[in-house]
TORFIGU-448682 format. One record per atom (N, C-alpha, C): residue in three letters; x, y, z. Coordinates in steps of 0.2 Angstrom, whole numbers, padded with zeros to 4 digits, always signed. Example, Ala and Ser with C-alpha at 12.3 -4.5 7.8 and 13.67 -1.06 7.14 Angstrom:
BEGIN
Ala+0066-0028+0039/Ala+0062-0022+0039/Ala+0066-0016+0039/Ser+0064-0011+0035/Ser+0068-0005+0036/Ser+0064+0000+0039/
***
This chain:
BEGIN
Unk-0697-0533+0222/Unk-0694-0528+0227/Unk-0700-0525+0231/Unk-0700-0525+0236/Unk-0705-0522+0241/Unk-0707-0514+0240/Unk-0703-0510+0238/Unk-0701-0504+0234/Unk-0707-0504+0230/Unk-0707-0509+0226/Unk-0713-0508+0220/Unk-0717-0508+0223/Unk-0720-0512+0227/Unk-0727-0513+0230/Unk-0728-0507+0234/Unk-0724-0504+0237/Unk-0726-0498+0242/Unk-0729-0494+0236/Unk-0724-0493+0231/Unk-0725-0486+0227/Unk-0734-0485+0223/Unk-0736-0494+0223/Unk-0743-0496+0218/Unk-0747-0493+0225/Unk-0745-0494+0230/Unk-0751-0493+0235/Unk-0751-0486+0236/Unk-0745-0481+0236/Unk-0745-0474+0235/Unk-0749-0472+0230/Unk-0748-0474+0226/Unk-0753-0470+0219/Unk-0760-0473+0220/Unk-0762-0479+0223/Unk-0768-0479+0225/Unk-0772-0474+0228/Unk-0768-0472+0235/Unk-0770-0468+0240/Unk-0770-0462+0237/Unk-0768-0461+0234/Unk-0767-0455+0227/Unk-0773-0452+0224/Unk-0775-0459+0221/Unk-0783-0458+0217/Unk-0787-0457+0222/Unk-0786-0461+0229/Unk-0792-0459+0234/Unk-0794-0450+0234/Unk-0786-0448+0235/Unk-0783-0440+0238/Unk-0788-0437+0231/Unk-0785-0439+0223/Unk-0790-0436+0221/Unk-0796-0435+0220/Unk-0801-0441+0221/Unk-0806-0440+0220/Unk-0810-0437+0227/Unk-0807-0436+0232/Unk-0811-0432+0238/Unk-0808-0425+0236/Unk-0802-0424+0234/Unk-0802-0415+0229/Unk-0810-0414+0225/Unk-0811-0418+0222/Unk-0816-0418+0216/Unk-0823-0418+0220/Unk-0824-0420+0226/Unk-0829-0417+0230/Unk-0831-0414+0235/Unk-0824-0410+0236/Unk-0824-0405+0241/Unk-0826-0400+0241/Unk-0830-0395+0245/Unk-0833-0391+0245/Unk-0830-0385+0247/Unk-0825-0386+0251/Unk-0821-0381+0255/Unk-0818-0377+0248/Unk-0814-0382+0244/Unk-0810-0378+0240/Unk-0812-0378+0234/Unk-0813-0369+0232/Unk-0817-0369+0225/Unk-0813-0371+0219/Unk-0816-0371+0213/Unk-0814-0374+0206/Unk-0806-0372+0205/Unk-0805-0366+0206/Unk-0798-0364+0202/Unk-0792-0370+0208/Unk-0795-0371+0215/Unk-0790-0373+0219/Unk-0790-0380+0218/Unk-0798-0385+0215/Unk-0796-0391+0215/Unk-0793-0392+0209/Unk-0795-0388+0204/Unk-0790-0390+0197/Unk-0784-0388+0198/Unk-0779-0385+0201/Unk-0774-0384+0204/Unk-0771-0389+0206/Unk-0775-0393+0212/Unk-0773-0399+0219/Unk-0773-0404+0214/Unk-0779-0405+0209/Unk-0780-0411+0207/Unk-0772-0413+0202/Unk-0770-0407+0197/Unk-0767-0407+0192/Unk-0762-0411+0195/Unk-0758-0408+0201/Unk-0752-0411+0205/Unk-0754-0417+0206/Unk-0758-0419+0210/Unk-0759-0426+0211/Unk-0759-0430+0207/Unk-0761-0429+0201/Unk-0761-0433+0196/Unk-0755-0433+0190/Unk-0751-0429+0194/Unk-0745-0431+0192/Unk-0739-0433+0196/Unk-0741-0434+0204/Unk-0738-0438+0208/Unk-0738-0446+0210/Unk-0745-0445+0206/Unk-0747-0454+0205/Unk-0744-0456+0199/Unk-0744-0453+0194/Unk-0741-0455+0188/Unk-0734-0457+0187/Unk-0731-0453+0193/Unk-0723-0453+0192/Unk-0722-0458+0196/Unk-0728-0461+0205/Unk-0727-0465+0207/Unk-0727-0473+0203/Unk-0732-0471+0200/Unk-0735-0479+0195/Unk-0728-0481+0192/Unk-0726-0474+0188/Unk-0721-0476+0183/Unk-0714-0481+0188/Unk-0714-0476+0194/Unk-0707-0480+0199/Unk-0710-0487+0200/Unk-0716-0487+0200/Unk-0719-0496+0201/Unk-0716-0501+0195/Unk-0714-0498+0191/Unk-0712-0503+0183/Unk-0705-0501+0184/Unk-0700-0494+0184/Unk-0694-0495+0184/Unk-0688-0494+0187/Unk-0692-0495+0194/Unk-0687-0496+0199/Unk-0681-0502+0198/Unk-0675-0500+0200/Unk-0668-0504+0202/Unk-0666-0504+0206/Unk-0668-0498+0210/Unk-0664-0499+0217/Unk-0671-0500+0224/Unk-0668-0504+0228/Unk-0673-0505+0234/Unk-0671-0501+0241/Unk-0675-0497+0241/Unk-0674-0494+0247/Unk-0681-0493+0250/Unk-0684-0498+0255/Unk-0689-0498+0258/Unk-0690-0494+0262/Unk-0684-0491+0264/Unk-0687-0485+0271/Unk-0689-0480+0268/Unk-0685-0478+0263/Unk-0687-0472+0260/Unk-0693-0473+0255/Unk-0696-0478+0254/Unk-0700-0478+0250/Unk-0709-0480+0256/Unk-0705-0482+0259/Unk-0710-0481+0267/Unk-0711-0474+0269/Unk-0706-0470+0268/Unk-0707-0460+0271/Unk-0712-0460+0266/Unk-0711-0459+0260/Unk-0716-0458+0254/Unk-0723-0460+0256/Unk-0724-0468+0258/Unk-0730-0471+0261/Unk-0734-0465+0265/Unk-0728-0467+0271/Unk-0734-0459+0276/Unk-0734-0455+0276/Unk-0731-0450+0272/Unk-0732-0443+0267/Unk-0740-0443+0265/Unk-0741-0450+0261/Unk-0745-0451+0256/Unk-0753-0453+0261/Unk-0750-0454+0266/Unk-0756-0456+0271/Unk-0759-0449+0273/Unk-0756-0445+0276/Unk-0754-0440+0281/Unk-0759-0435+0275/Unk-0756-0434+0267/Unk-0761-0431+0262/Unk-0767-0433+0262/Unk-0769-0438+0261/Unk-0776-0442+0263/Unk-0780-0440+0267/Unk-0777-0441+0275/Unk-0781-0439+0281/Unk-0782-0433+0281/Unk-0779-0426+0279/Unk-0779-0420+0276/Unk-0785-0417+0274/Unk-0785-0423+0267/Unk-0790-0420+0262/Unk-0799-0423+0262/Unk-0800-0420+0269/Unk-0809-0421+0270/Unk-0809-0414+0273/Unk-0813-0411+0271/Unk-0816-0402+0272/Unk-0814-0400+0279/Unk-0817-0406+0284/Unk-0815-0402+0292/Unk-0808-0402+0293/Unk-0803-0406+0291/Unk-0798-0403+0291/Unk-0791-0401+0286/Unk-0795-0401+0281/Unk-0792-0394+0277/Unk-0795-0389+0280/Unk-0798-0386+0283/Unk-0800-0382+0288/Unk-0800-0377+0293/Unk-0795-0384+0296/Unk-0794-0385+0302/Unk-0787-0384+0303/Unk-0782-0385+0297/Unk-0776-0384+0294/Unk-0774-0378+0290/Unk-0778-0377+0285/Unk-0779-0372+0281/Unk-0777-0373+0276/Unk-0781-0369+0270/Unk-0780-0370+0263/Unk-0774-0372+0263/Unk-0771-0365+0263/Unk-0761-0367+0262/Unk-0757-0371+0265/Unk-0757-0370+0271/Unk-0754-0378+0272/Unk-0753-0384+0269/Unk-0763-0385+0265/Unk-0765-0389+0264/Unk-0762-0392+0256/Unk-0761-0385+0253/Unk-0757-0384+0246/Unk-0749-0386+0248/Unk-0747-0385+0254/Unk-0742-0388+0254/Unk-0740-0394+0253/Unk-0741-0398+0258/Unk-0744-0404+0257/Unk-0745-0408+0252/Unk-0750-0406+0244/Unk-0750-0407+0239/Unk-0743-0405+0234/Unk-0741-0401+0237/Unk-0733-0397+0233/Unk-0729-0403+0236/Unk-0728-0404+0241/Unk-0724-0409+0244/Unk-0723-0417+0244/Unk-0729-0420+0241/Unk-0730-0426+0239/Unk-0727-0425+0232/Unk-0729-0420+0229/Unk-0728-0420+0219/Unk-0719-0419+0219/Unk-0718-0416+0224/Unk-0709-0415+0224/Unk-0705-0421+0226/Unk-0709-0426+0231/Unk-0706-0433+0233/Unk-0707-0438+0227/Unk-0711-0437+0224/Unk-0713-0439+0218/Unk-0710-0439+0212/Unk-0708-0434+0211/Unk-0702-0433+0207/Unk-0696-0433+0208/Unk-0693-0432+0216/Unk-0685-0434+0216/Unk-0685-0442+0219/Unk-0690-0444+0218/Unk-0690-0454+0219/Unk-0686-0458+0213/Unk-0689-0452+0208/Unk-0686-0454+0201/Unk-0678-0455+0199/Unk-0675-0452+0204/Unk-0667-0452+0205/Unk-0666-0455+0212/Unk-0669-0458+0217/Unk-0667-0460+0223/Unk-0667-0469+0221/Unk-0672-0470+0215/Unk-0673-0477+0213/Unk-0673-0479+0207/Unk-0670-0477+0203/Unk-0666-0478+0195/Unk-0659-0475+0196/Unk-0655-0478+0189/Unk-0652-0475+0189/Unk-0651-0466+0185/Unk-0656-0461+0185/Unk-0656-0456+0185/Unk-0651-0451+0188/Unk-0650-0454+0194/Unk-0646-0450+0199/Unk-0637-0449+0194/Unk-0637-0454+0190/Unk-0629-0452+0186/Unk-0630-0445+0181/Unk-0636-0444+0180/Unk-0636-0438+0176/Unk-0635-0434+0181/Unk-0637-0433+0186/Unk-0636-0427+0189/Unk-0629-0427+0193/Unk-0626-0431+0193/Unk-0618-0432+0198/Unk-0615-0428+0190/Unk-0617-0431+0183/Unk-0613-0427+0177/Unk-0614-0422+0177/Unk-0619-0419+0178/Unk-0619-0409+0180/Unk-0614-0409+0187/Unk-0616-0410+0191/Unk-0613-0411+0196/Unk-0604-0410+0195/Unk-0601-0413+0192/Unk-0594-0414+0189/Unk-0591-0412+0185/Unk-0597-0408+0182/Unk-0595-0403+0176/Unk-0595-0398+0179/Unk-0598-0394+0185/Unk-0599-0390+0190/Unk-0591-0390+0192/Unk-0589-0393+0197/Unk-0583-0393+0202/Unk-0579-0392+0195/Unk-0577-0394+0189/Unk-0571-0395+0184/Unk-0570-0390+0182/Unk-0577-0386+0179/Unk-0579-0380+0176/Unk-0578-0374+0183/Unk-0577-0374+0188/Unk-0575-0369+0195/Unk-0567-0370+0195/Unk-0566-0376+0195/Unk-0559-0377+0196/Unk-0554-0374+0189/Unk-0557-0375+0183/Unk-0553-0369+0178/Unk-0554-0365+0177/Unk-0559-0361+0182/Unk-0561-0357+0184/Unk-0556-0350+0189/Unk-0553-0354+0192/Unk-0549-0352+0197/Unk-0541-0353+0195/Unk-0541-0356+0192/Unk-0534-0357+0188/Unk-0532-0352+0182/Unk-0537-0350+0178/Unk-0538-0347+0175/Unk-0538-0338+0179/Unk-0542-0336+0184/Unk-0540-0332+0188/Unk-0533-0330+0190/Unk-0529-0338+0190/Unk-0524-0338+0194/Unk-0517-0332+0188/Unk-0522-0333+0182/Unk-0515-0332+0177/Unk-0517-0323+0174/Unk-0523-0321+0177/Unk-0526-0318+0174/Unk-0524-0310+0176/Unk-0528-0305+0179/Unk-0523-0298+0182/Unk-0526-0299+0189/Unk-0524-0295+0193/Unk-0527-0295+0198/Unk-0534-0294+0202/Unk-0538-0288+0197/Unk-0543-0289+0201/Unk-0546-0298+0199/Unk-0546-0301+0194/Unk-0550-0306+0193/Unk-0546-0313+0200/Unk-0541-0310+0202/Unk-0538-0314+0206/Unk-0545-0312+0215/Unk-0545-0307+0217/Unk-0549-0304+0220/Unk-0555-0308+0220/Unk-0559-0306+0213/Unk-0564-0309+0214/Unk-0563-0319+0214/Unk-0560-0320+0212/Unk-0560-0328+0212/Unk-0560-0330+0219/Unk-0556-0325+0224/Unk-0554-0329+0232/Unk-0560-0325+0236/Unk-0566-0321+0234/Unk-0571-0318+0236/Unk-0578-0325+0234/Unk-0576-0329+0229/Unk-0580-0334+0227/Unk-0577-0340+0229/Unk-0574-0340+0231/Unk-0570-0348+0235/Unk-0575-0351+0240/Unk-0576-0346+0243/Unk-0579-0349+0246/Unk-0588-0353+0248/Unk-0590-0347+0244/Unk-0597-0350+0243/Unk-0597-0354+0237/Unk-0591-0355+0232/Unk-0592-0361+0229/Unk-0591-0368+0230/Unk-0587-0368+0236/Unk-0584-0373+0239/Unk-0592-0376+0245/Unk-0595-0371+0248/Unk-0599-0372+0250/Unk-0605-0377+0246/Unk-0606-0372+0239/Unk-0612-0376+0235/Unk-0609-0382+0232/Unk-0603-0385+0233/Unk-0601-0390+0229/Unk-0605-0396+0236/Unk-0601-0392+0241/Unk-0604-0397+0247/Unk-0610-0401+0247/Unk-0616-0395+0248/Unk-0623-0395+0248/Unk-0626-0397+0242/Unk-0623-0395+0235/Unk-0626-0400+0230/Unk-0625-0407+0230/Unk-0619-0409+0232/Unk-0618-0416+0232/Unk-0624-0419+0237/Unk-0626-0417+0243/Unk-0634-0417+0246/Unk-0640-0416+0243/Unk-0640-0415+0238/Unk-0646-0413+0236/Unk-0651-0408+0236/Unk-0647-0404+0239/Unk-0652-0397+0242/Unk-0654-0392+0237/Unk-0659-0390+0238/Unk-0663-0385+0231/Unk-0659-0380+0232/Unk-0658-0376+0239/Unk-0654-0371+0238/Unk-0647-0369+0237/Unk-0645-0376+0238/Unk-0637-0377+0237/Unk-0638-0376+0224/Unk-0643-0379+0223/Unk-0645-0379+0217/Unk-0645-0371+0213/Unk-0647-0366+0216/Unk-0652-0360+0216/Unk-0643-0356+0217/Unk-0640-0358+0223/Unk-0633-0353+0224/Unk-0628-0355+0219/Unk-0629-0362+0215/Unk-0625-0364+0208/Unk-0626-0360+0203/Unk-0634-0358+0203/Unk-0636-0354+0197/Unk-0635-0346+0199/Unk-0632-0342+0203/Unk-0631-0339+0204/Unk-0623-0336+0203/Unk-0620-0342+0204/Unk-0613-0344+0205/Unk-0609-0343+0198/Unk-0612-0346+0194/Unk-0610-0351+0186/Unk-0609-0343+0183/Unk-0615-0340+0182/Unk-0614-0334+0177/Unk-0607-0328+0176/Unk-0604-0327+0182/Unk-0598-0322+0184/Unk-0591-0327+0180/Unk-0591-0334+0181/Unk-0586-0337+0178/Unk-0585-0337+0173/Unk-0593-0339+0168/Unk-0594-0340+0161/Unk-0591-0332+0156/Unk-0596-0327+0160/Unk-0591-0321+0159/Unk-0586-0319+0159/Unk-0583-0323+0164/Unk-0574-0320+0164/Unk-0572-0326+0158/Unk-0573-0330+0158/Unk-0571-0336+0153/Unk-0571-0332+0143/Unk-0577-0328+0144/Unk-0580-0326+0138/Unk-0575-0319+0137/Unk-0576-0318+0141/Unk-0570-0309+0141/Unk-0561-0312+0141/Unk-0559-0318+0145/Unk-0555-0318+0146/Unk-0552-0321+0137/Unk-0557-0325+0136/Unk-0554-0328+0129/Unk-0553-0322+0123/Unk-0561-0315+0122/Unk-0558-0313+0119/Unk-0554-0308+0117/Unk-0551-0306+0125/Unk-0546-0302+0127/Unk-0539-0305+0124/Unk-0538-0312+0123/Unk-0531-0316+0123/Unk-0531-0316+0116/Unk-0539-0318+0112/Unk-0536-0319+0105/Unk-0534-0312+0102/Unk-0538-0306+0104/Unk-0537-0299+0101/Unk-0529-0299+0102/Unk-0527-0298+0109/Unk-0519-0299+0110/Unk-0515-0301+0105/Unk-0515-0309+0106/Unk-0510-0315+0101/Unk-0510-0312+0092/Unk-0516-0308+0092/Unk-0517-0307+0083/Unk-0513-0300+0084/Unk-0511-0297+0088/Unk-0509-0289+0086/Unk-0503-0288+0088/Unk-0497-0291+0084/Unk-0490-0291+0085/Unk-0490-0284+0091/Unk-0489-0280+0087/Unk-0487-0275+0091/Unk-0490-0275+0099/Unk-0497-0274+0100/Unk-0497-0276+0108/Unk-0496-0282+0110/Unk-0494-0288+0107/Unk-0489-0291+0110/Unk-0485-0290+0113/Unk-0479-0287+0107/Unk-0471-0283+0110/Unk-0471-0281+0117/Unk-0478-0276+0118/Unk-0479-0273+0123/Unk-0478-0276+0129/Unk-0483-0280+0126/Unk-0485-0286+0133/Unk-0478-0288+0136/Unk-0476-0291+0133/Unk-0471-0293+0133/Unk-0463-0290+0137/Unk-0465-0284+0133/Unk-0459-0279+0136/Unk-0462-0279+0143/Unk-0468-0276+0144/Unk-0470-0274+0151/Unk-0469-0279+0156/Unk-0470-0286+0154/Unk-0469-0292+0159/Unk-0461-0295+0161/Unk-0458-0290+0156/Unk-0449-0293+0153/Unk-0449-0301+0152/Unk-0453-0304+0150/Unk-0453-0310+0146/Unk-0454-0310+0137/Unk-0452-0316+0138/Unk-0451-0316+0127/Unk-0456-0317+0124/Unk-0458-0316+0119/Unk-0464-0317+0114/Unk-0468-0324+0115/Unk-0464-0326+0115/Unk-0465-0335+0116/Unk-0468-0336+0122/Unk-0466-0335+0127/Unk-0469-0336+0133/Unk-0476-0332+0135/Unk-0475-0325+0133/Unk-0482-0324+0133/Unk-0488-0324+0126/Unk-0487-0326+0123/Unk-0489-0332+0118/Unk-0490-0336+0121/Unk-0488-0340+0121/Unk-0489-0347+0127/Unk-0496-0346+0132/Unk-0493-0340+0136/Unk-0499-0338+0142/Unk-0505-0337+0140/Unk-0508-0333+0134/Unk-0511-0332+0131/Unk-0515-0337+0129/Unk-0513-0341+0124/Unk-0516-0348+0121/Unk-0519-0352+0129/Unk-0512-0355+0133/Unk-0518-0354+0139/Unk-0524-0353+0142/Unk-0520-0346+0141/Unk-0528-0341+0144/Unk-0534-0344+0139/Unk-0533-0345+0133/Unk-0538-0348+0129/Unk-0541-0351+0130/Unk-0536-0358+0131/Unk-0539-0364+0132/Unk-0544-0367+0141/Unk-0540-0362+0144/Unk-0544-0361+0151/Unk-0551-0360+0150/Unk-0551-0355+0148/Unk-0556-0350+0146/Unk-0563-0357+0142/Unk-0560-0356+0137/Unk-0566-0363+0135/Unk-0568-0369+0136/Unk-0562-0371+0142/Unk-0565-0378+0145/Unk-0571-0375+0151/Unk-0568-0370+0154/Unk-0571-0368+0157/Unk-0580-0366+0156/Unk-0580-0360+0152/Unk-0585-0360+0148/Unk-0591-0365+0145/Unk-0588-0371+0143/Unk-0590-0377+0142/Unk-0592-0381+0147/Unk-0589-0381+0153/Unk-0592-0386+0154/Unk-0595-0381+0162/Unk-0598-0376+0162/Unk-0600-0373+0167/Unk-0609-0371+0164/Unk-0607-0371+0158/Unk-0612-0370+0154/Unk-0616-0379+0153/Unk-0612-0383+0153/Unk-0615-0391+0151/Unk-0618-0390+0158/Unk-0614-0388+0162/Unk-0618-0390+0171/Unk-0624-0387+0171/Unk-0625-0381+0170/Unk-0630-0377+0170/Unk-0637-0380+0166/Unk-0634-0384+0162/Unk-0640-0387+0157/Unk-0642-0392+0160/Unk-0638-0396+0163/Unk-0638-0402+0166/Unk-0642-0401+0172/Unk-0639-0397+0177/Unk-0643-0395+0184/Unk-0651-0392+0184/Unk-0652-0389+0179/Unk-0658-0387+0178/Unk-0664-0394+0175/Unk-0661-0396+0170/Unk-0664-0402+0168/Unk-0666-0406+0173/Unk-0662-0408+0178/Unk-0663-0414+0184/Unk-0666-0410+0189/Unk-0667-0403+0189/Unk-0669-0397+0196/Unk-0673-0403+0200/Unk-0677-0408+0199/Unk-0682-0409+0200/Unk-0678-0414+0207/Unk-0672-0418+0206/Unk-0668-0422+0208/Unk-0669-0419+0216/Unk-0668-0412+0213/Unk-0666-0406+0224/Unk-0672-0406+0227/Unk-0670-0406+0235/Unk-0676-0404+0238/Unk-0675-0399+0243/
***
């Protein structure tokens, strides 16, 4: 595949990048040991894509190419200079990030991340179901969250860091209702007498809000589950977003 050979000739150009770090004047010790570290871990991940790529995508393995140039020309004193340090660190941030989510763009890795991915929308979706049977304020907040969940569902599927960052933001309020709503239900279902209550208060029979309860349970821990599997997943792959 053509893929491989761009990706040998990237990590080439790589070692060049590092070895003009290692004799740059401009930028002191703590900054080339810094620059170098990244680099040497954007060749690394490139070599590796040399050996275990399956999927071929020469254009996007071309963008990488003159990213990879574009670093290169960069890293001579006059103009890192003339650009400025930071920028310059950008630039070394931005090849190490291409570097890493190549990992998913050309293996198949990218299925790990669609598994968070699916456990995210399933884990929201009994989320909202679970709201649906629950009291009112949790009703409130579920249709306050509809919509920026509905938005990160969109944007993750893209691949965006901060569609990633609004997930982790997102997950935690559900996990806790999930956590509150379960050990609300079981306290209930064990205490004949506030049952009766319940019961009377709703004018349904023991059995039905029994029923609801148990429910509530089972909502609750799929939910829990698999919002929590997401969150492990999502994180694990972070490296996928850009």
């Amino acid at each position: 595949m053509r893929s491989t050979e761009i990706f040998k000739e990237i990590a080439e150009i790589l070692e060049i990048v590092e070895e003009r770090i290692e004799r740059s004047k401009l930028l002191n010790p703590k900054e080339k040991e810094k620059a170098a570290k990244k680099i040497k871990e954007a060749k690394k991940n490139f070599l590796e894509l040399s050996n275990e790529s399956t999927v071929e995508n020469e254009e996007l393995a071309n963008f990488f190419l003159k990213r990879a140039m574009v670093l290169k020309n960069f890293t001579i004193d006059k103009n890192i200079e003339k650009v400025g340090k930071k920028a310059y660190m950008q630039s070394v941030d931005e090849i190490l990030k291409f570097s890493r989510m190549a990992k998913y763009d050309f293996t198949d890795r990218i299925k790990e991340v669609l598994k968070g991915y699916r456990a995210y929308a399933l884990g929201m979706v009994f989320f909202f179901i679970l709201c649906g049977v629950l009291s009112p304020s949790f009703k409130m907040a579920a249709f306050f969250l509809l919509i920026p969940v509905l938005l990160s569902l969109w944007t993750l599927k893209r691949r965006r860091y901060l569609a990633l960052m609004s997930a982790f933001i997102l997950i935690p309020l559900p996990i806790i209702t999930g956590i509150l709503a379960i050990g609300n239900s079981i306290h209930m279902i064990t205490n004949p007498a506030m049952l009766q209550e319940i019961a009377k208060s709703m004018a349904k029979s023991l059995t039905f809000v029994r029923a609801l309860l148990i429910l509530t349970i089972v909502l609750g821990a799929l939910e829990v589950v698999l919002l929590s599997y997401a969150a492990y997943e999502l994180y694990k792959h972070r490296h996928a977003f850009l």
